[in-house]
C-alpha positions as CSV (number, residue, x, y, z in Angstrom):
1,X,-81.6,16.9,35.1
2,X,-83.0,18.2,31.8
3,X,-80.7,17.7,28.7
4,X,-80.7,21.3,27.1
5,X,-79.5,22.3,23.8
6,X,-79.1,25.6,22.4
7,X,-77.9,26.7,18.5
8,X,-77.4,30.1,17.8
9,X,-74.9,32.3,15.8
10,X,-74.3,34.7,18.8
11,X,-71.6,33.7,20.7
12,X,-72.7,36.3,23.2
13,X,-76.4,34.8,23.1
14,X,-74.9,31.2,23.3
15,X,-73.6,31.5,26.6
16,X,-76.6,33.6,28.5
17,X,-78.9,31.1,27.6
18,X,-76.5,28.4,28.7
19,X,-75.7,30.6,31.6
20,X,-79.2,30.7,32.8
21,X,-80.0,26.8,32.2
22,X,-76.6,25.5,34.4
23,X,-78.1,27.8,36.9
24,X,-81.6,26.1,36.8
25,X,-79.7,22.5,36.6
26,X,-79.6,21.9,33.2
27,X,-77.1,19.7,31.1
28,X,-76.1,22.4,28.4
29,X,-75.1,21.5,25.2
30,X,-74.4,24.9,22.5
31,X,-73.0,25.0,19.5
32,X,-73.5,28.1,16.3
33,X,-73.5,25.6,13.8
34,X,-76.8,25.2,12.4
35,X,-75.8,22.8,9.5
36,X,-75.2,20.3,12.2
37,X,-78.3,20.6,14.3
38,X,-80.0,17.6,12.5
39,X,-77.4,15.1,13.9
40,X,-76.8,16.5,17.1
41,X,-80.5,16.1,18.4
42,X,-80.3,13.1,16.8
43,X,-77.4,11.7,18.7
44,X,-78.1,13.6,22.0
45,X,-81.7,13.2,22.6
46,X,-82.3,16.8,24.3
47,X,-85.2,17.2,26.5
48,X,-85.4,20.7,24.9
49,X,-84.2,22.8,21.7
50,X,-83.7,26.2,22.1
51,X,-83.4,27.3,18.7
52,X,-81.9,30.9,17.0
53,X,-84.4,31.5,13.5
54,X,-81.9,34.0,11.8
55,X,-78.6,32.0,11.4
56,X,-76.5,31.7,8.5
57,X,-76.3,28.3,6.3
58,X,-79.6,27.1,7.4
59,X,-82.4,29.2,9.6
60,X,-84.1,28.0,12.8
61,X,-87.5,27.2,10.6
62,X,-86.1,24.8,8.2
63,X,-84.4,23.1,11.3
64,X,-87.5,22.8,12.9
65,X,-89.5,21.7,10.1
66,X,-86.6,18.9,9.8
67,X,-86.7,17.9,13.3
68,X,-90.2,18.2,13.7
69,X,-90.7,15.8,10.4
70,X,-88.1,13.2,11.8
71,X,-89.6,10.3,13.6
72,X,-86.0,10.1,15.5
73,X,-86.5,13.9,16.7
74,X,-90.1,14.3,16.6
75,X,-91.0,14.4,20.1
76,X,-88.3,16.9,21.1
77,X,-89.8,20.4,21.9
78,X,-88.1,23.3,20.2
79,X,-88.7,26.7,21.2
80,X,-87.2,29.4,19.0
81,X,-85.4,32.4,20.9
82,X,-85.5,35.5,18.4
83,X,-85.1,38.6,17.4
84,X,-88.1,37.9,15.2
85,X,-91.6,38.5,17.8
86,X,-94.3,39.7,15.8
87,X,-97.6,38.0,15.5
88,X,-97.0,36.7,12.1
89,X,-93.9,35.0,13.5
90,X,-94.9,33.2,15.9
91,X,-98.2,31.9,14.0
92,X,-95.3,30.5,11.5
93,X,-92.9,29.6,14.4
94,X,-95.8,27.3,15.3
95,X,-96.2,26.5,11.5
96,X,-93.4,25.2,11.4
97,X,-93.9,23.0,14.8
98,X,-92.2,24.8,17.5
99,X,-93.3,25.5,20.5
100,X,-93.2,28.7,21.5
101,X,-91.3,31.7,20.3
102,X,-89.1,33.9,23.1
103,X,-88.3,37.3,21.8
104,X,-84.9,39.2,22.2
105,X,-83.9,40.1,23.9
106,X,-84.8,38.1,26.6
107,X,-85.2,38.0,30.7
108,X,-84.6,35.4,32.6
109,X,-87.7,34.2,33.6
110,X,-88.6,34.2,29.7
111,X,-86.2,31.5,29.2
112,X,-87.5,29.4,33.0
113,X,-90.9,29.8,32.0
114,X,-89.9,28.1,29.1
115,X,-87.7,25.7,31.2
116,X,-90.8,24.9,33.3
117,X,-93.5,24.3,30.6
118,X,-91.2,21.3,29.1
């Protein structure tokens, strides 16, 4: 069973994606608070990050360069689910060390494929 976790500042976003990875077997965790992101992969040891980029406090990139730059959470995959889809943003989406990028909205085979690859 894949550990899961999921930040975003939608509430309704939070529990689609975590709707759709129960349903493929997952072990959700969510939360909108991006402030605490850092310590939560840290302590929880996901499998996967699926990661909002516009958030208040602290954006999905500067999360992702943090985790990506912390020998603790390093290895942790992070895919960033976004409004945000244009070329530029995914070229610094993978800049910054993510993954992939999934635009919103979403289907949800985006979010399996996604599943699948990690």
């Amino acid at each position: 069973m894949k550990k899961v976790l999921i930040c975003d500042d939608s509430e309704t976003d939070l529990l689609n994606l975590a709707a759709i990875l129960q349903t493929a077997g997952c072990q959700v965790l969510k939360t909108n608070d991006s402030s605490q992101m850092i310590s939560l992969v840290e302590d929880n040891q996901p499998d996967l990050v699926f990661l909002d980029i516009v958030m208040p406090e602290k954006d999905g990139y500067a999360i992702c360069r943090e985790l990506t730059n912390n020998e603790k959470t390093s290895a942790v995959p992070i895919i960033f689910v976004s409004s945000k889809g244009k070329k530029a943003d995914r070229m610094w989406a993978q800049m910054q060390g993510a993954k992939s990028l999934v635009q919103k909205p979403y289907s949800e085979n985006d979010i399996l494929e996604q599943l699948a690859a990690f």
